[in-house]
N, CA, C and O atoms as a Tripos MOL2 file, in Angstrom:
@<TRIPOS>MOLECULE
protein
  164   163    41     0     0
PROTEIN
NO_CHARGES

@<TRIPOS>ATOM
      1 N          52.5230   85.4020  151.1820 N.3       1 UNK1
      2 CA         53.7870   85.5910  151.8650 C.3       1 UNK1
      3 C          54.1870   84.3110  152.5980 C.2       1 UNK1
      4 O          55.4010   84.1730  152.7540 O.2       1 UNK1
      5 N          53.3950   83.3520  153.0750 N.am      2 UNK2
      6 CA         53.5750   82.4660  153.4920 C.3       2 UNK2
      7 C          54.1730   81.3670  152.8950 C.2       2 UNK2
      8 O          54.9110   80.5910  153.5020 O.2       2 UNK2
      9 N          53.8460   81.2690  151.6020 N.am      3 UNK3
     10 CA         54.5140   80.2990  150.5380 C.3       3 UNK3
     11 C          55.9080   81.0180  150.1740 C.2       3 UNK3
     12 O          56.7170   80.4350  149.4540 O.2       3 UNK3
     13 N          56.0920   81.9330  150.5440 N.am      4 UNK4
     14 CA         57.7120   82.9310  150.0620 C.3       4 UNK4
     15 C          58.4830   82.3750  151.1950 C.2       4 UNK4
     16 O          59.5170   81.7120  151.1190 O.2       4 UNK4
     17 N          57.7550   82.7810  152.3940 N.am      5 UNK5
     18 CA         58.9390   82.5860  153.4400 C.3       5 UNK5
     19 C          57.9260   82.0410  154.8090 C.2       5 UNK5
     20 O          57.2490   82.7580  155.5450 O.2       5 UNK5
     21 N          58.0630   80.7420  154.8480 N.am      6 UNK6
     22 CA         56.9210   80.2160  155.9380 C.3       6 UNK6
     23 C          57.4630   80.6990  157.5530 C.2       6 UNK6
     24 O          56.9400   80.2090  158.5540 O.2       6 UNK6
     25 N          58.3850   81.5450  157.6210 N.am      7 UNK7
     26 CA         58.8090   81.5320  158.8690 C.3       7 UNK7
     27 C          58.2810   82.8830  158.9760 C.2       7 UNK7
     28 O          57.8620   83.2170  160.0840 O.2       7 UNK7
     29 N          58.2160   83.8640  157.8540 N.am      8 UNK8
     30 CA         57.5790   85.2790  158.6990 C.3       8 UNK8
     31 C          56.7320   85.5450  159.7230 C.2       8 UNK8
     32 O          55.7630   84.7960  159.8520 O.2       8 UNK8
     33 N          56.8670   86.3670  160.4140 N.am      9 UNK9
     34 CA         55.9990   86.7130  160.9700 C.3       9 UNK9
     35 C          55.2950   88.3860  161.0390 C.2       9 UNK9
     36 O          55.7590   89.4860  161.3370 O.2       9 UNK9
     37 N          53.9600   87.8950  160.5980 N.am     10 UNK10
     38 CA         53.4830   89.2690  159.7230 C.3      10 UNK10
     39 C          53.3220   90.4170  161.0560 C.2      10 UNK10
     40 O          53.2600   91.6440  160.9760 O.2      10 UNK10
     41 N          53.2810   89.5710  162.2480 N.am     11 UNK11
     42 CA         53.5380   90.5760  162.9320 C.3      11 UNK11
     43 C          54.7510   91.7930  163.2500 C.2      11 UNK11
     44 O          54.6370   92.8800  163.8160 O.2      11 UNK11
     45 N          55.5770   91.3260  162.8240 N.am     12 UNK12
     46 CA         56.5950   91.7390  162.2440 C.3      12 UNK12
     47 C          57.0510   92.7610  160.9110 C.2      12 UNK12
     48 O          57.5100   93.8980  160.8100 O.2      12 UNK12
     49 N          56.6450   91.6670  159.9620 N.am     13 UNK13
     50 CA         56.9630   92.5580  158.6960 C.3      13 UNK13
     51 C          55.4490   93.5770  157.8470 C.2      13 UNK13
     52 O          55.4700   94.1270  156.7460 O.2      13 UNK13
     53 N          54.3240   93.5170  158.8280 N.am     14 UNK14
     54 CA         53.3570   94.6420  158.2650 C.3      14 UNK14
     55 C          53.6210   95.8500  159.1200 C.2      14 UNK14
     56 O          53.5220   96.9300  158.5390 O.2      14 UNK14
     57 N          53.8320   95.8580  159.9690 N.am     15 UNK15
     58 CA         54.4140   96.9140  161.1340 C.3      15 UNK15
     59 C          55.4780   97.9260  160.2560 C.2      15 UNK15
     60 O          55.1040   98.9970  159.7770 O.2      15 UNK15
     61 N          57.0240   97.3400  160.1140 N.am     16 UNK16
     62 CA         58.0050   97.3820  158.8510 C.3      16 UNK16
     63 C          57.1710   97.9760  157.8800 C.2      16 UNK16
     64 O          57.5640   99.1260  157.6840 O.2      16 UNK16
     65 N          56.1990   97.6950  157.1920 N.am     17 UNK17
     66 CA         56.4700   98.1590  155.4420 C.3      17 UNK17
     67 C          55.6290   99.8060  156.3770 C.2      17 UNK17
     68 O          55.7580  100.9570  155.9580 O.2      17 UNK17
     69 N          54.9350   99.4520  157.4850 N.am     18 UNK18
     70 CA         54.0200  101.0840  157.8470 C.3      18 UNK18
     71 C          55.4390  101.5270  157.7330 C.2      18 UNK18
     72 O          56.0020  102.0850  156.7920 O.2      18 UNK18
     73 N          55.8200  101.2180  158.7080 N.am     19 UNK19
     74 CA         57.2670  102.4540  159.1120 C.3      19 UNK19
     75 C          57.9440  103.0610  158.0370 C.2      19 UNK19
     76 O          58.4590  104.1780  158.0850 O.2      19 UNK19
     77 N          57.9350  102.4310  157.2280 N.am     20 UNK20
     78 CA         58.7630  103.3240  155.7730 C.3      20 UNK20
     79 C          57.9170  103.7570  155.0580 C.2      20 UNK20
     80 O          58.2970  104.6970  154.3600 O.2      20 UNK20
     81 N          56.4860  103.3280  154.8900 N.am     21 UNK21
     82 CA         55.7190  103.9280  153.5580 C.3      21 UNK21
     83 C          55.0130  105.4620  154.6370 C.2      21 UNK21
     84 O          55.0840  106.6200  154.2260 O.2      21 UNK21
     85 N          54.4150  105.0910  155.9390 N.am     22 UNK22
     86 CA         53.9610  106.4420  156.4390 C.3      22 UNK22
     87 C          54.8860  107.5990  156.7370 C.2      22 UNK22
     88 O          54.7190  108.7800  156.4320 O.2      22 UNK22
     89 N          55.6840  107.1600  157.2540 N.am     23 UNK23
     90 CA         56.8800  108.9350  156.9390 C.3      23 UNK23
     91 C          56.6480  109.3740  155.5720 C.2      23 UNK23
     92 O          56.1510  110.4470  155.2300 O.2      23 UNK23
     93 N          57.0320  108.4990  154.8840 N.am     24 UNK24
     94 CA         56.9890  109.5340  153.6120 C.3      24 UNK24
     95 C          55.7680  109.8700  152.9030 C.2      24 UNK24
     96 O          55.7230  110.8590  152.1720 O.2      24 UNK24
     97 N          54.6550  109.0050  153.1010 N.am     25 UNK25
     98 CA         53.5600  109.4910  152.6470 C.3      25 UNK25
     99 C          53.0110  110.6400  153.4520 C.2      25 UNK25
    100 O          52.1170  111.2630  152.8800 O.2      25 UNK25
    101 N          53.3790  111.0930  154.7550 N.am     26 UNK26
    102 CA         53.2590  112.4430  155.2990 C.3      26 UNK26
    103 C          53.8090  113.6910  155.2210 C.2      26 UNK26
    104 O          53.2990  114.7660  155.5370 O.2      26 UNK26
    105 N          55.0470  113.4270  154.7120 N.am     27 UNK27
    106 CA         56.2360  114.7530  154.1680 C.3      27 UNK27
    107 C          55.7440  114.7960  152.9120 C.2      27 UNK27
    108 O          55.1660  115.7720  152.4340 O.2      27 UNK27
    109 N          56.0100  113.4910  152.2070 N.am     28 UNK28
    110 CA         55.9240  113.9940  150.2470 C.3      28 UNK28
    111 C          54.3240  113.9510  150.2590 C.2      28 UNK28
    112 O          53.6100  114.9430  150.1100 O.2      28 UNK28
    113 N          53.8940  112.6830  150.4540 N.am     29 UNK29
    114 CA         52.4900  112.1030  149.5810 C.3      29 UNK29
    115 C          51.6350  113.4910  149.6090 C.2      29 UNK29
    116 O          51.4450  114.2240  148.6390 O.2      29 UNK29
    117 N          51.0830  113.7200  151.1660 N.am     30 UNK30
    118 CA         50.3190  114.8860  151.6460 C.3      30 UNK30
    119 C          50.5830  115.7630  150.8060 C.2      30 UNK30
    120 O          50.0040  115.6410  149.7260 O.2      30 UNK30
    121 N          51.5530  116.9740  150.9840 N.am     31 UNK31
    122 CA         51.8170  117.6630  150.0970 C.3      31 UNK31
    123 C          51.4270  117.9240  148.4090 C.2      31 UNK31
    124 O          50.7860  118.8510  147.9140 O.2      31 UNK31
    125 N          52.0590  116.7640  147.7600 N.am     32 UNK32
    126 CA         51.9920  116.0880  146.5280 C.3      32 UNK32
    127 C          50.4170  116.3070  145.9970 C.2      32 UNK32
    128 O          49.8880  116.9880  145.1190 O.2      32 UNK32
    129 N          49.8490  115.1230  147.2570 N.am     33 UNK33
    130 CA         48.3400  115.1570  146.7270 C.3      33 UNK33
    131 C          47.1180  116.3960  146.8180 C.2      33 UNK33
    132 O          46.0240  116.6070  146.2940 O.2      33 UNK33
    133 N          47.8460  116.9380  147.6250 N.am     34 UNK34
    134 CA         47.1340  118.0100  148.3060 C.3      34 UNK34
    135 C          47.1080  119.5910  146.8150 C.2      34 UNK34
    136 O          46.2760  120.3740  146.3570 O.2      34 UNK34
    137 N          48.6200  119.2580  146.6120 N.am     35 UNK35
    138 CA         48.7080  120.4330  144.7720 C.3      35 UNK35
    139 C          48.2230  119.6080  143.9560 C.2      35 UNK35
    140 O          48.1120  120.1060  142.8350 O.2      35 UNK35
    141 N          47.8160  118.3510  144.0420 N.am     36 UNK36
    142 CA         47.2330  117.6320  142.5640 C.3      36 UNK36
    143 C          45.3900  118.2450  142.4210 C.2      36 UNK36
    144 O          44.7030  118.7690  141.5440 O.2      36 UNK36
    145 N          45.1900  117.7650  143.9240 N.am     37 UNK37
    146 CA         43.7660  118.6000  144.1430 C.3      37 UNK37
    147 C          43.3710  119.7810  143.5890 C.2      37 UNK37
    148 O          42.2800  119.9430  143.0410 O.2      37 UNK37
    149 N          44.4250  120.8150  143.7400 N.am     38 UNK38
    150 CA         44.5000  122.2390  143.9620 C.3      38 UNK38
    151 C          44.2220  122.6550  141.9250 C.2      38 UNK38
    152 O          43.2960  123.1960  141.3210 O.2      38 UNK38
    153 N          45.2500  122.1920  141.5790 N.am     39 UNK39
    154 CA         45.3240  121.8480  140.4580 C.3      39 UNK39
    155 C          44.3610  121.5380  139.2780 C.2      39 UNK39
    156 O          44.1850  122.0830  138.1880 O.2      39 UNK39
    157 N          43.7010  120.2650  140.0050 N.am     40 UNK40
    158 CA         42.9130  119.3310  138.8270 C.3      40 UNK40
    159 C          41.1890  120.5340  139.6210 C.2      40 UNK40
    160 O          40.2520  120.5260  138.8230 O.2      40 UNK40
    161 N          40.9710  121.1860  140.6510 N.am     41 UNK41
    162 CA         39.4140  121.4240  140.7180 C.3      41 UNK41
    163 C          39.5940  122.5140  140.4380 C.2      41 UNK41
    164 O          38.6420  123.2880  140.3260 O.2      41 UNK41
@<TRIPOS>BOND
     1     1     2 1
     2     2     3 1
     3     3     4 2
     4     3     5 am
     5     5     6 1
     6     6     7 1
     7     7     8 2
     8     7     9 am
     9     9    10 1
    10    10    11 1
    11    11    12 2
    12    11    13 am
    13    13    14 1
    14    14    15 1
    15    15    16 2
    16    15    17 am
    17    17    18 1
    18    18    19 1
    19    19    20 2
    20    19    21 am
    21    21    22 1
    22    22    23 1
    23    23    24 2
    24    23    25 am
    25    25    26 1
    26    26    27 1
    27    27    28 2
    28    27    29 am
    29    29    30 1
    30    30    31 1
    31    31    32 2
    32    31    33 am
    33    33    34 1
    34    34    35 1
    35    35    36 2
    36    35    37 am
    37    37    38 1
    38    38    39 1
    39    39    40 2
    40    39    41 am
    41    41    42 1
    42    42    43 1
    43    43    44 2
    44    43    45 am
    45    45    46 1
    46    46    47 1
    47    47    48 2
    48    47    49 am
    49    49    50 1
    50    50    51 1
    51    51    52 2
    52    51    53 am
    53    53    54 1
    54    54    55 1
    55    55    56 2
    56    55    57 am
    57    57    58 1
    58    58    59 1
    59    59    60 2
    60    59    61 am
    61    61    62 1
    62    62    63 1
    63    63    64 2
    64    63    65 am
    65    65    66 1
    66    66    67 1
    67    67    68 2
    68    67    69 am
    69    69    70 1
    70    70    71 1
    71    71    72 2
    72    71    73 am
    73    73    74 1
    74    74    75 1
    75    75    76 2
    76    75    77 am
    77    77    78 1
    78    78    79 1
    79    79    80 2
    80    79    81 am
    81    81    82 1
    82    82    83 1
    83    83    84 2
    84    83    85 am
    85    85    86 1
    86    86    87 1
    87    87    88 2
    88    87    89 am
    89    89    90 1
    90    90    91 1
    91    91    92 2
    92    91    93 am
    93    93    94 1
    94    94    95 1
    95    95    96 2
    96    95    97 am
    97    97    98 1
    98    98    99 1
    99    99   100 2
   100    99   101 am
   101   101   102 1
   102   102   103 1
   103   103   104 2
   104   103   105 am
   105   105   106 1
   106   106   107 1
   107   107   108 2
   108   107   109 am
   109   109   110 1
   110   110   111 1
   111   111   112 2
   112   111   113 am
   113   113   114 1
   114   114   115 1
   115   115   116 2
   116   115   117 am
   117   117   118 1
   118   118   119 1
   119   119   120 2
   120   119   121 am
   121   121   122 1
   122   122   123 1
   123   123   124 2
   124   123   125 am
   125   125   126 1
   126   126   127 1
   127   127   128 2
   128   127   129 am
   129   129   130 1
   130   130   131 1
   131   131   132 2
   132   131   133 am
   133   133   134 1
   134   134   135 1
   135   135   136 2
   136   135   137 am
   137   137   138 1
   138   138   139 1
   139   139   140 2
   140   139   141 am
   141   141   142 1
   142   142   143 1
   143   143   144 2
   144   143   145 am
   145   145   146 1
   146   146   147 1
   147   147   148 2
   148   147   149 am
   149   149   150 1
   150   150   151 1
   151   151   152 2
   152   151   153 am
   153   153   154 1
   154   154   155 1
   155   155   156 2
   156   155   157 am
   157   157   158 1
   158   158   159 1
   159   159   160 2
   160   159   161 am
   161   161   162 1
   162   162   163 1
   163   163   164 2
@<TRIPOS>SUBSTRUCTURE
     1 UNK1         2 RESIDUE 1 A UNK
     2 UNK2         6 RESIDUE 1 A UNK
     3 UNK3        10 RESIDUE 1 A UNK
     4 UNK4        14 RESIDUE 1 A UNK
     5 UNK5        18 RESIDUE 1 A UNK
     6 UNK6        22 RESIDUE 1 A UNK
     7 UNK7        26 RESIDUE 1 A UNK
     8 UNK8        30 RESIDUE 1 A UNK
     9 UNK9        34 RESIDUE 1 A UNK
    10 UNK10       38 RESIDUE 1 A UNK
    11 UNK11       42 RESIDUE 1 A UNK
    12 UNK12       46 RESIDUE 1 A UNK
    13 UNK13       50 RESIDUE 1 A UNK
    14 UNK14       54 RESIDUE 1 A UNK
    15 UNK15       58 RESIDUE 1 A UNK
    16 UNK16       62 RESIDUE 1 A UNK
    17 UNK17       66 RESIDUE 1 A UNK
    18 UNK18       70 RESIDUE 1 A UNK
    19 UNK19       74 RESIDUE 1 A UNK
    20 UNK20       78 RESIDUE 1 A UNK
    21 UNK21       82 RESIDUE 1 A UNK
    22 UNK22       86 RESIDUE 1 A UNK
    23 UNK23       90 RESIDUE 1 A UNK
    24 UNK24       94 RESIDUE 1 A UNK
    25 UNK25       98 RESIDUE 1 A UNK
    26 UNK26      102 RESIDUE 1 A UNK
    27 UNK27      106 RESIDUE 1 A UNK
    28 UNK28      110 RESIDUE 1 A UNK
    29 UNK29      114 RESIDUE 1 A UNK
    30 UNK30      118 RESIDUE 1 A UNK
    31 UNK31      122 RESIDUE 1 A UNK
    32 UNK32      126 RESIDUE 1 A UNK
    33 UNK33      130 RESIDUE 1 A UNK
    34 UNK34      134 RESIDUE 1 A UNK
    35 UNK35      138 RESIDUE 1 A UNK
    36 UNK36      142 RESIDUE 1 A UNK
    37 UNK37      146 RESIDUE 1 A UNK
    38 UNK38      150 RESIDUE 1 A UNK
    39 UNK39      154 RESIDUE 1 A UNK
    40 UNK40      158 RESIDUE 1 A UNK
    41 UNK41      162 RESIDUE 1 A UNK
């Protein structure tokens, strides 16, 4: 990331990608994975 954009600051943009990927991996993912389990044992 540093060679993309030397000014980031990852303190910044790893914080960012949580905030959008954990909401939804708690409404959908959970769910989702939880009937794949149910399912496949």
């Amino acid at each position: 990331m540093r060679l993309a954009a030397p000014k980031a600051d990852p303190g910044l943009y790893i914080p960012m990608a949580l905030g959008v990927t954990f909401p939804f991996n708690i409404t959908v993912g959970m769910p989702l994975y939880f009937a794949i389990v149910q399912a496949t044992g």
